[in-house]
N, C-alpha and C positions, 0 to 999 in steps of 0.2 A: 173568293169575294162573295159577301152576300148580297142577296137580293137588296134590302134596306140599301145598303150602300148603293149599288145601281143605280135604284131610284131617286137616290140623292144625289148624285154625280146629272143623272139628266136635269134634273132641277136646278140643279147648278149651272148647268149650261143654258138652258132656258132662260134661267132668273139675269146673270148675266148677258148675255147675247142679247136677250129684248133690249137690256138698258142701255148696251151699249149702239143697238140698229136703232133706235131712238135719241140715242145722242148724236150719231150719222144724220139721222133726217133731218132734224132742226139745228142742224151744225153749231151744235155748245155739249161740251163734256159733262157729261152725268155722272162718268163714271171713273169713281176714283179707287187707287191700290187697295185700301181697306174693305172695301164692299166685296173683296175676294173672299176675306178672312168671314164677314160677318155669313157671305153665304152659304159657307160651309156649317157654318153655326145654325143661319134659319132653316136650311134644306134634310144635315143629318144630324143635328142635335137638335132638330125641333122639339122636342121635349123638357130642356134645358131653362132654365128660368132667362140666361142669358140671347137666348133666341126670341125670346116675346116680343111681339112687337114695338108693344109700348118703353120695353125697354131699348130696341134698337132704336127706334126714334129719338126720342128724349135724348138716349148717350148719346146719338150724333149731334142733337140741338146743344143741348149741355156744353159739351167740349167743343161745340164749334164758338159758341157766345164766349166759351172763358179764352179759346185763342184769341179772337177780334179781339175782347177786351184788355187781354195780355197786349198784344201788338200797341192796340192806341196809347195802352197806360205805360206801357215798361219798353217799348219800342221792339227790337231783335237781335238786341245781344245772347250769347250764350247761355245763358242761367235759366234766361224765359223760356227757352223751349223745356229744360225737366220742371222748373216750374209750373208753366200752364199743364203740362199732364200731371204733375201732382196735384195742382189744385183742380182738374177737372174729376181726378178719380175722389178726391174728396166728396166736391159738390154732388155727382152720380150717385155716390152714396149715400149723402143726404135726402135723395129725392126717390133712393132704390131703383136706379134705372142703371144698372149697371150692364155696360155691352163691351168686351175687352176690345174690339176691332175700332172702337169709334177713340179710345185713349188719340190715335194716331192724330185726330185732325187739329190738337192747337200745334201739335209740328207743322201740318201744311197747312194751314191759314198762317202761321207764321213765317212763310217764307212767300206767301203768295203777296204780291202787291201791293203794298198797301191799303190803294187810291180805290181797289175791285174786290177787297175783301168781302165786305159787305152781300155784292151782289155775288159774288164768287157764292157765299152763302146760301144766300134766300136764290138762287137760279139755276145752281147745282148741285152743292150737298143736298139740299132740302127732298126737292124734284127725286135726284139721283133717288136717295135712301128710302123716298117714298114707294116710286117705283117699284124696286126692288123687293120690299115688305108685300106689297100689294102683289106682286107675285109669288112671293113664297105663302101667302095665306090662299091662293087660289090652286094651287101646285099641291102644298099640303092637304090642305081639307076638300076640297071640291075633288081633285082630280085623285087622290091617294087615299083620301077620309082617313085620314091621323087626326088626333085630337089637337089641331093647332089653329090659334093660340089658344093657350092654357085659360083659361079666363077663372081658375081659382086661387091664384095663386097670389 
């Protein structure tokens, strides 16, 4: 095992564990299955265009709006879940915020409640993926001094 790795595996612990002792103390889930995937991405592929922040954010933003909007407009039949992740990986690309981990959320906004989507949004995804970022930019660069986020790119 190398170092690098190591380092990233604490990070990973870290990055999650906060998010999740914080989603403990104000009792609302921050933390969802994907934010597994994406840590792995900001902690040992910080390097990677798909670890940026800006891009992690955005693809969470992005495919959370075209799940909701999938939901309201096409309801939850079958189709709409590969739907809304084809048209999420579309729009991502349109806007180059491409993050592979976040594809996942018009599956689970589409299965999440209708009535709480919304807030399910803006009071956990949002929160959760911020959190998160906000750690892996202080983990990287303050505590490890890697060059992250990339800001040339």
């Amino acid at each position: 095992m190398k170092k690098d790795e190591i380092l990233s595996a604490i990070g990973i612990f870290f990055g999650i564990g906060i998010v999740a002792l914080v989603s403990k103390s104000i009792d609302n889930n921050l933390l969802l299955a994907p934010f597994g995937a994406t840590s792995i991405i900001a902690f040992l592929l910080y390097d990677s265009e798909y670890a940026q922040p800006r891009n992690i954010i955005l693809g969470y933003i992005i495919t959370s709006i075209v799940g909701i909007l999938m939901a309201y407009i096409l309801g939850h039949d079958w189709i709409v879940y590969a739907l809304g992740v084809a048209i999420a990986m579309l729009v991502k690309s349109w806007f180059k915020a491409i993050h592979p981990p976040s594809a996942a959320m018009p599956i689970i906004l589409l299965k999440a409640n209708e009535q709480g989507i919304i807030n399910y949004f803006l009071f956990d995804v949002i929160p959760g993926i911020c959190l998160l970022v906000f750690i892996a930019i202080v983990y990287n660069r303050f505590i490890l001094h890697r060059d992250y986020p990339l800001w040339h790119r």
